[in-house]
C-alpha positions in Angstrom: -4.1 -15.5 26.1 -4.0 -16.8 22.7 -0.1 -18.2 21.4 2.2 -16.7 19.5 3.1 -17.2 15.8 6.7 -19.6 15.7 8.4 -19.1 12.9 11.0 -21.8 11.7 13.8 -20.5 9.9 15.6 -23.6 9.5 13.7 -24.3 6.6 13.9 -21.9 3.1 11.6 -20.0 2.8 11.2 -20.0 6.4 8.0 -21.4 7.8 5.1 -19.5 9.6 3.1 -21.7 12.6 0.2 -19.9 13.5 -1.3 -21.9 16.5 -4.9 -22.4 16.2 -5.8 -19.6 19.2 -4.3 -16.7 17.9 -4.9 -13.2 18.5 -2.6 -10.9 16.5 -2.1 -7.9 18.9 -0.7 -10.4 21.2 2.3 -10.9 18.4 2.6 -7.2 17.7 2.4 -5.8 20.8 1.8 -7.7 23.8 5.1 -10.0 23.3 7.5 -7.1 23.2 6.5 -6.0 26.7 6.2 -10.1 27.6 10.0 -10.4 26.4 11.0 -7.4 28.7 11.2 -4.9 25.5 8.5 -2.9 26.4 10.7 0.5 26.6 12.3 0.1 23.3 10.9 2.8 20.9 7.1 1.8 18.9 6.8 4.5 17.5 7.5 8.5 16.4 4.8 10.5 15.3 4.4 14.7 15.3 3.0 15.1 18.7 6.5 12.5 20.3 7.4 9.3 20.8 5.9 5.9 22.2 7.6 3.0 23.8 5.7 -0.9 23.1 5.1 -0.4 27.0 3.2 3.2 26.0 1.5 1.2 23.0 0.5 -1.8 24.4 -1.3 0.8 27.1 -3.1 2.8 24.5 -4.1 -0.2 22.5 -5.4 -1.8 25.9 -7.4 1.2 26.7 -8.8 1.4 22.9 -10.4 -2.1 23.4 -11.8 -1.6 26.6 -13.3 1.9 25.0 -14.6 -0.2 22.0 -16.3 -2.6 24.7 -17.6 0.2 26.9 -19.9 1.7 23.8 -20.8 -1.8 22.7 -18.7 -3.3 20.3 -18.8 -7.0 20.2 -16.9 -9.8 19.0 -16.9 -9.6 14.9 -18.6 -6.1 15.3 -16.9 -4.0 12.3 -14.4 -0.5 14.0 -14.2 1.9 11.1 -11.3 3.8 11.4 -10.6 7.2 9.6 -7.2 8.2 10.8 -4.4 10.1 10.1 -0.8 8.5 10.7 -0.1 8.7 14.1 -0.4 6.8 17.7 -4.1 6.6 17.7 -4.1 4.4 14.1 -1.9 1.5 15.9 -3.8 1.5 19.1 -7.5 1.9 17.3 -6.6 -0.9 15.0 -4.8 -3.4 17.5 -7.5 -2.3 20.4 -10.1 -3.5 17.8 -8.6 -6.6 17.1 -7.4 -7.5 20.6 -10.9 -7.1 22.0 -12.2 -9.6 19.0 -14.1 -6.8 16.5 -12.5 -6.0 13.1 -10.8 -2.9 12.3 -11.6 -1.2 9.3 -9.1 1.3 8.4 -10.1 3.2 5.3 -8.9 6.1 2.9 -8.1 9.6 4.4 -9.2 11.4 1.0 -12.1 10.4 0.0 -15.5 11.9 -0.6 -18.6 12.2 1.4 -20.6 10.0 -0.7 -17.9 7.0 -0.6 -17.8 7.4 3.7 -21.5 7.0 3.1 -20.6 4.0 0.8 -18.6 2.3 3.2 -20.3 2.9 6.5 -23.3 1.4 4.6 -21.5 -1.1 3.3 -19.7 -2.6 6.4 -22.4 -2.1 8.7 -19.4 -0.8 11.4 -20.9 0.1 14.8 -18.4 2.4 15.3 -16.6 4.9 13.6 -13.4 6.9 15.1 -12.8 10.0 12.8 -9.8 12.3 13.1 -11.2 15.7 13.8 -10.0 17.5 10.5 -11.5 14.6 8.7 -15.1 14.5 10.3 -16.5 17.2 7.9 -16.4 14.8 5.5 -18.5 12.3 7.3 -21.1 14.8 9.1 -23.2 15.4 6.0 -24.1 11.9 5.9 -24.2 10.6 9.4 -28.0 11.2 9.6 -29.6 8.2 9.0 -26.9 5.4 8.7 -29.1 2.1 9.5 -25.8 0.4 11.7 -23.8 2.9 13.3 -23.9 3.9 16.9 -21.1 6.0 18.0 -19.3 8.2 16.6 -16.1 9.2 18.3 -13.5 11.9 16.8 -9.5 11.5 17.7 -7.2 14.4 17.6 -10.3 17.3 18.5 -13.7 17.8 19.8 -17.1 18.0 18.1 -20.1 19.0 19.8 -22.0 16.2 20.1 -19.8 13.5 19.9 -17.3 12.1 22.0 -13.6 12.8 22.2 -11.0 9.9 21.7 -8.9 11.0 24.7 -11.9 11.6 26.7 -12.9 7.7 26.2 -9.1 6.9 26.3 -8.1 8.6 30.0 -11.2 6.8 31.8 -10.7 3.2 30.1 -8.6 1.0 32.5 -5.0 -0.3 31.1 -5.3 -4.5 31.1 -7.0 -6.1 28.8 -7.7 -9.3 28.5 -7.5 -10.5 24.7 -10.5 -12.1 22.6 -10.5 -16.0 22.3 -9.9 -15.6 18.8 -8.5 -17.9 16.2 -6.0 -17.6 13.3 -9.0 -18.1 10.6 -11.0 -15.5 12.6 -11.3 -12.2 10.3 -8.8 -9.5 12.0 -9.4 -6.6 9.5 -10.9 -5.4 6.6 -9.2 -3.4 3.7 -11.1 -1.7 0.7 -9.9 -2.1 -2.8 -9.7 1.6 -4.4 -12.4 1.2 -6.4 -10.9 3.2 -9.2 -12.5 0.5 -11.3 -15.9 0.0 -9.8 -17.0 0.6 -6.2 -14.8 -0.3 -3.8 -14.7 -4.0 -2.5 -13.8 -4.8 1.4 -11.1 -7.5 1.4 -11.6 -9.5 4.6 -7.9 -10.6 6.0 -7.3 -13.1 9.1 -5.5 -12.7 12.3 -2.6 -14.8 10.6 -2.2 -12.6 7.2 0.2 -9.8 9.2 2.3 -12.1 10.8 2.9 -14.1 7.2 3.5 -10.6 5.4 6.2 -9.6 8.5 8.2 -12.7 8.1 8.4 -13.7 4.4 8.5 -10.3 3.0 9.3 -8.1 6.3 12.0 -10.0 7.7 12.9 -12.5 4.1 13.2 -9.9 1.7 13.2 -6.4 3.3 15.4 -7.9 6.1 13.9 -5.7 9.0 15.9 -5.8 12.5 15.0 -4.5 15.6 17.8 -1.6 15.4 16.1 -0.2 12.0 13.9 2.9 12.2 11.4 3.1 9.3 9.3 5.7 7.6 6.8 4.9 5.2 5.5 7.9 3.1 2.4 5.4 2.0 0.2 5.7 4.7 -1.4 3.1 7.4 -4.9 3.3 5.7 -3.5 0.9 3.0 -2.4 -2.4 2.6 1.2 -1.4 1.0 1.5 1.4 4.2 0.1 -0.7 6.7 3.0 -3.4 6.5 5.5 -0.9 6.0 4.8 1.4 9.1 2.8 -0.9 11.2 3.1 -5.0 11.1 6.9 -5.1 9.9 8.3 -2.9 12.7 6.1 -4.2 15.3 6.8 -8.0 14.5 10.6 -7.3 15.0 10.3 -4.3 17.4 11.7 -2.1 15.2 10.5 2.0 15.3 8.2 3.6 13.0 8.3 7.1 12.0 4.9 8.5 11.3 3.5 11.5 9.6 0.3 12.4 9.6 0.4 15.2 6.8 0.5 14.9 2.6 3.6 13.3 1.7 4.7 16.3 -0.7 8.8 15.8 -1.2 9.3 19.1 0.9 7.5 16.9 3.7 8.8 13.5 3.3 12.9 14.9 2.8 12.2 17.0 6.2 11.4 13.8 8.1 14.1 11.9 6.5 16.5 14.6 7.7 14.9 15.0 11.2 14.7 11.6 12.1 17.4 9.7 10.1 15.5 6.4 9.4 17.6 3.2 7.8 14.1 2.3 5.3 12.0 4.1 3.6 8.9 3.5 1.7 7.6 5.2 -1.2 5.3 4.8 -4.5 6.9 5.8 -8.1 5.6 9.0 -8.3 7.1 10.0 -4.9 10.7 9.2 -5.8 10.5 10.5 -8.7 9.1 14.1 -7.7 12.0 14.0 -5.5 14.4 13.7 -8.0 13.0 15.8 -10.3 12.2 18.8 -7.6 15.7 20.8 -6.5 18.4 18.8 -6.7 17.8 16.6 -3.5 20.9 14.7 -2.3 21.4 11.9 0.5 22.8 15.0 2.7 19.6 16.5 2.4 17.6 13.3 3.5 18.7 10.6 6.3 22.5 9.7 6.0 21.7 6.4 7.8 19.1 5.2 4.9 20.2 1.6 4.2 17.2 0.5 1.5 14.1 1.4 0.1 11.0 0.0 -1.1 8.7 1.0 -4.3 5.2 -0.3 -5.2 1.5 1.0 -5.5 2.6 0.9 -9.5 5.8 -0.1 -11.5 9.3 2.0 -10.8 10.5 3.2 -14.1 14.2 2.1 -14.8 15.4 5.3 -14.8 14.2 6.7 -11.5 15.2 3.4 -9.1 18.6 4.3 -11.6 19.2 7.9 -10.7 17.6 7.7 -7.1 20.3 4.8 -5.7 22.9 7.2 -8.0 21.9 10.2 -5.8 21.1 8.8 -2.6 23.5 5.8 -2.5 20.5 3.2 -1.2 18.8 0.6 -3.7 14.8 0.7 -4.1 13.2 -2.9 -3.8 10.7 -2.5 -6.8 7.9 -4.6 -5.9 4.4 -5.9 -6.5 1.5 -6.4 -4.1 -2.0 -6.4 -3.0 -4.8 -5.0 -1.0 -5.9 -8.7 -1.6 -2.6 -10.0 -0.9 -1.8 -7.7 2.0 1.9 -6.7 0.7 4.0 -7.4 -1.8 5.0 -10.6 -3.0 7.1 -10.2 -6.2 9.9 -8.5 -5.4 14.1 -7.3 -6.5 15.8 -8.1 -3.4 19.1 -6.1 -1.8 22.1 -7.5 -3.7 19.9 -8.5 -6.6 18.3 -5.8 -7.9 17.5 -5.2 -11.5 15.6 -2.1 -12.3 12.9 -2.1 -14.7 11.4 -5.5 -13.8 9.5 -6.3 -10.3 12.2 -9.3 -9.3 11.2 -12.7 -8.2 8.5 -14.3 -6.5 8.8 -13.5 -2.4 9.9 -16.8 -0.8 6.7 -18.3 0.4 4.6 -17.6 -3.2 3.8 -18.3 -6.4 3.1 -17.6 -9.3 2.3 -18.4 -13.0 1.6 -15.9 -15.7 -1.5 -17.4 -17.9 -3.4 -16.5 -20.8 -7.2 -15.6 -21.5 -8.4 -19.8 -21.1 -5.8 -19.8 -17.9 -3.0 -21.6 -19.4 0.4 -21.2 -18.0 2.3 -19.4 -21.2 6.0 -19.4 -22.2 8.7 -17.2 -21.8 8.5 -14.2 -22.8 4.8 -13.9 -23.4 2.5 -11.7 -21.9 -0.3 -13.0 -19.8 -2.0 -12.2 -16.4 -0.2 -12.8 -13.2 -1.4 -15.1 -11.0 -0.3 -16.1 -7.7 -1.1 -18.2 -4.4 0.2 -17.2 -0.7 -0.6 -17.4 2.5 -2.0 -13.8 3.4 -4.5 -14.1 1.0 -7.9 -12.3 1.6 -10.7 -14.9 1.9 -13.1 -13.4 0.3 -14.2 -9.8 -0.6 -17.4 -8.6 1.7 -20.9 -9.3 0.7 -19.8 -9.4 -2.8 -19.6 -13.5 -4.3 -19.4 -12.3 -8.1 -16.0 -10.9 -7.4 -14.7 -13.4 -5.4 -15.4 -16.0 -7.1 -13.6 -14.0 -10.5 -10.7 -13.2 -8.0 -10.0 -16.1 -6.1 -10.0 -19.2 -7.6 -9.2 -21.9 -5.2 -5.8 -21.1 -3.8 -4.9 -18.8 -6.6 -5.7 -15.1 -6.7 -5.8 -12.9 -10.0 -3.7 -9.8 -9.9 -5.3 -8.2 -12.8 -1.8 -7.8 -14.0 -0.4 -8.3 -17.2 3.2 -9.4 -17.0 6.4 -11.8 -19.2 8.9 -13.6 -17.5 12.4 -13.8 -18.8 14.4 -16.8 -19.1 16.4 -16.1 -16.6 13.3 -15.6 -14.0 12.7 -11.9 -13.7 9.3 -10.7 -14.0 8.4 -7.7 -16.4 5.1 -5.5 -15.9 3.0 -4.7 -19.1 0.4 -2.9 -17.2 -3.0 -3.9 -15.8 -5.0 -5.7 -17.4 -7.5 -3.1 -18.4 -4.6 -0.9 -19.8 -3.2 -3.3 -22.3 -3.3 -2.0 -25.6 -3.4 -4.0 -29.3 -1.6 -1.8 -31.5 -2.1 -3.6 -35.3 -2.4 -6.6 -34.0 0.1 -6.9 -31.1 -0.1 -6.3 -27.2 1.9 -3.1 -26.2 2.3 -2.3 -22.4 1.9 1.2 -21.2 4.4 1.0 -18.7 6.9 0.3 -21.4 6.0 3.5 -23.5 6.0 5.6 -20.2 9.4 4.1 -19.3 10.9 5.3 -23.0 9.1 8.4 -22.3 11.0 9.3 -18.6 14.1 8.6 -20.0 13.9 12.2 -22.0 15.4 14.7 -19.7 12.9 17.2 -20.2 10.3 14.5 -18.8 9.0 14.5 -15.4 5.8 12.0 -15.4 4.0 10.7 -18.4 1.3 8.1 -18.6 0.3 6.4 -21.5 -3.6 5.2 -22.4 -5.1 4.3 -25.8 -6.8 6.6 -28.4 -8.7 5.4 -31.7 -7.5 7.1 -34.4 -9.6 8.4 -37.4 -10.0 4.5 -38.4 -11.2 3.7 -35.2 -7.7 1.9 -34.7 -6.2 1.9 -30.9 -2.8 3.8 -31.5 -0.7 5.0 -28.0 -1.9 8.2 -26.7 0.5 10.0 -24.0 0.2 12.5 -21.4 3.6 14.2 -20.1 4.2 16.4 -17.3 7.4 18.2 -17.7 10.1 19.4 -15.7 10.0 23.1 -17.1 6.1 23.6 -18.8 6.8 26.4 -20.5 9.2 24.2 -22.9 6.2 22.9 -24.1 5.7 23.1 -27.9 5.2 20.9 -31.0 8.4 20.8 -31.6 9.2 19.0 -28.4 6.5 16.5 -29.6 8.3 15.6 -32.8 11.1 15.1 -30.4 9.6 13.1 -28.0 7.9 10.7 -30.4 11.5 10.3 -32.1 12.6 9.4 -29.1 10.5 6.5 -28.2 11.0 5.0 -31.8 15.0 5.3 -31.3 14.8 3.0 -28.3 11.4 0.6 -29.2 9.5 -0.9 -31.6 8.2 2.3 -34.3 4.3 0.9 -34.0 4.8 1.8 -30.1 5.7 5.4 -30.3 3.0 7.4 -29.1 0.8 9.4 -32.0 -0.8 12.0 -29.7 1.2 13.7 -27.6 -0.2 16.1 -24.4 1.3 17.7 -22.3 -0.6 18.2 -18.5 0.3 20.2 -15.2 0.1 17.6 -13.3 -1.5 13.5 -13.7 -4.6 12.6 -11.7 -3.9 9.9 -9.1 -5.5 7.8 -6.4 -4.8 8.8 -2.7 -2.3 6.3 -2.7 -0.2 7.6 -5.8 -1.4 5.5 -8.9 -1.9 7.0 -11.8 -5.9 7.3 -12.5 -5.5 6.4 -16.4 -9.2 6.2 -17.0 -9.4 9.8 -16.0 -6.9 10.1 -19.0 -9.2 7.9 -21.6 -12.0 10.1 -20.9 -10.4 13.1 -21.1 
């Protein structure tokens, strides 16, 4: 059985050995019940609970499945799950028995499964049952895949996931794998181009669990954790998945849409100490009916935000009503999880923190020259879970990672006392006469407004065919909607930034199209 990870913690930031024969479901899962913790609680979902003992069994039986219908070493697993005990045992089944789990979106369309299926070449795909009706119009036909097995249901004509599960036997015996072996494969969103599959090692999780896991989010084995971002994802996928396990800590999963009728029932129900959200989430909560700390989880010591930047003024009224600090952070599907980061005890809303002990970074401009204080430039920055590459696609990588440097695509400063500010991305920036103006700082200005539930901010070309600031604001109460509240909207961005940022059109929306994971889809705006 391949090693275990040792981490050194001696040294600052704390060091990561990952022996060359490494399989990572033997750090996950198999230690717990090798240490004698195999009846502490994995993991809660809606159907009960699992111990690492219960786990490791399932995720035993999912490889030997995975075997029985042919999968072979490096074969690609695509995995369309909901949040639940099947996702952990799929993925760490697939990786323990040597293939590479593909976990992929829950909401997309039938012509991006077709994409991806294509695309990976998977042998296998394991569907939850109210997502295979997605997948059955283009299943006909797929030049790679074999089997097609649905979790959570039955189909005629396929097989059933606990069929396959109740005859597989309960030991098995890991891959020879290595730490540079590819563990898992996670697609970029593709809200910019199709998607891309970032190919991540055996190593990445355990790097992610300990520098940002255990360093900055300081997870301990007595924590329960509930991450409204789900598995599919790189952001939901540390949260609920490698940071609990690595420590054996308990997740709390939900398998439903993270609504905050949803996400403050589970917080009441199951009174978790961290809890992971995107922007948008918190701040629906805050701005839905009047949600306090007695209506959530009492013992909530921290949260985290990322997926986009936390406005000042939500991570300032959610730690005002809920008495726990949000981490505001930055990450990756190419860097796994977050590696820029406010920390508990030093938080300071409206900027993403510091660097993550264990990264880098340097904020350049166009020619790739590190740039001074104060100056906006793209982020840049070199770790130890990067990707290696993205799938079948050199172009990209090549523009992406650039020795052991990976572009964010994010334009940020840094202040002179080291405290990293987010502009937006880079294909968001606007030049208003002349001068760079971030987005995220108009939309900040914007939220402050009381009558201001969401707004995003994109650029418009007035009658000169100059780019001026265009916004789009959901409000609290729509029918206060009026021209009027323009005028007063637009006076109240100039009161509190530079005049040439206020935004000239104003419009107001229902509600902001966003990705499956929460961002903000601002192209949908430009077009609109």
């Amino acid at each position: 059985m391949p090693n275990h990870a040792q981490v050194d913690r001696r040294q600052s930031p704390a060091v990561v050995d990952v022996p060359r024969r490494y399989n990572a479901a033997a750090d996950f899962i198999d230690r717990h019940v090798e240490q004698g913790r195999g009846e502490r609680t994995a993991l809660i979902d809606d159907a009960g609970s699992y111990s690492y003992a219960e786990l490791q069994r399932r995720q035993n039986r999912a490889g030997n499945l995975l075997r029985a219908v042919g999968v072979e070493m490096e074969n690609r697993v695509m995995l369309c799950l909901h949040d639940g005990v099947d996702f952990p045992a799929l993925f760490f089944g697939a990786i323990k028995s040597g293939a590479v789990a593909v976990p992929i979106n829950t909401l997309l369309t039938s012509h991006d499964y077709d994409f991806m299926l294509r695309d990976s070449r998977a042998r296998v795909l394991v569907v939850s049952r109210p997502l295979f009706d997605k997948f059955e119009p283009v299943l006909a036909g797929q030049p790679h895949l074999e089997k097609v097995i649905v979790a959570g249901g039955e189909v005629a004509g396929y097989d059933s996931l606990d069929a396959l599960m109740a005859e597989a036997p309960e030991e098995l015996e890991g891959a020879d794998t290595t730490c540079d072996d590819v563990a898992f494969w996670l697609y970029t969103s593709g809200s910019t181009g199709t998607p891309k599959g970032a190919m991540h090692l055996h190593s990445d999780l355990v790097q992610t669990a300990v520098l940002y896991g255990e360093g900055v989010l300081g997870i301990r084995p007595e924590d329960r954790i509930f991450s409204a971002a789900k598995m599919f994802f790189a952001y939901g996928l540390g949260n609920a998945i490698s940071f609990p396990f690595y420590v054996g800590a308990t997740t709390v999963a939900m398998a439903g849409r993270p609504t905050p009728d949803a996400v403050m029932g589970v917080l009441k129900q199951h009174q978790p100490t961290l809890f992971c959200g995107v922007p948008t989430l918190y701040s629906a909560i805050l701005g839905g009916t009047g949600y306090t700390r007695a209506d959530g989880s009492e013992r909530l010591r921290l949260c985290i935000s990322a997926g986009e930047a936390l406005p000042e003024e939500v991570g300032v009224e959610w730690e005002r009503r809920f008495g726990s600090p949000i981490l505001d952070g930055l990450g990756s599907t190419e860097m796994l999880h977050i590696f820029l980061s406010n920390r508990e005890g030093d938080v300071h809303y409206g900027t993403s923190g510091v660097a993550v002990p264990g990264y880098e970074l340097k904020i350049v401009d166009e020619a790739d020259q590190p740039v001074g204080v104060d100056t906006v430039g793209e982020l840049l920055v070199s770790g130890p879970s990067s990707a290696m590459a993205y799938w079948n696609n050199r172009r990209k990588s090549l523009d992406t990672f650039i020795g052991r440097w990976t572009r964010t695509g994010d334009k940020y400063i840094v202040d002179a006392d080291g405290y990293y500010h987010y502009c937006g991305r880079t294909d968001d920036m606007l030049k208003v006469s002349g001068i760079w103006v971030s987005p995220f700082e108009v939309e900040s200005a914007l939220l402050a407004h009381e009558a201001v539930l969401e707004a995003a901010v994109v650029g418009r070309e007035d009658d000169q065919g100059l780019v001026k600031p265009q916004a789009f604001v959901v409000l609290k109460q729509p029918e206060l909607a009026s021209e009027e509240l323009v005028t007063r909207l637009q006076a109240f961005v100039k009161e509190r930034l530079a005049p040439y940022k206020y935004p000239r059109w104003v419009e107001f929306l229902d509600e902001l199209p966003k990705t499956a994971t929460g961002k903000i889809q601002r192209y949908k705006l430009r077009s609109r």
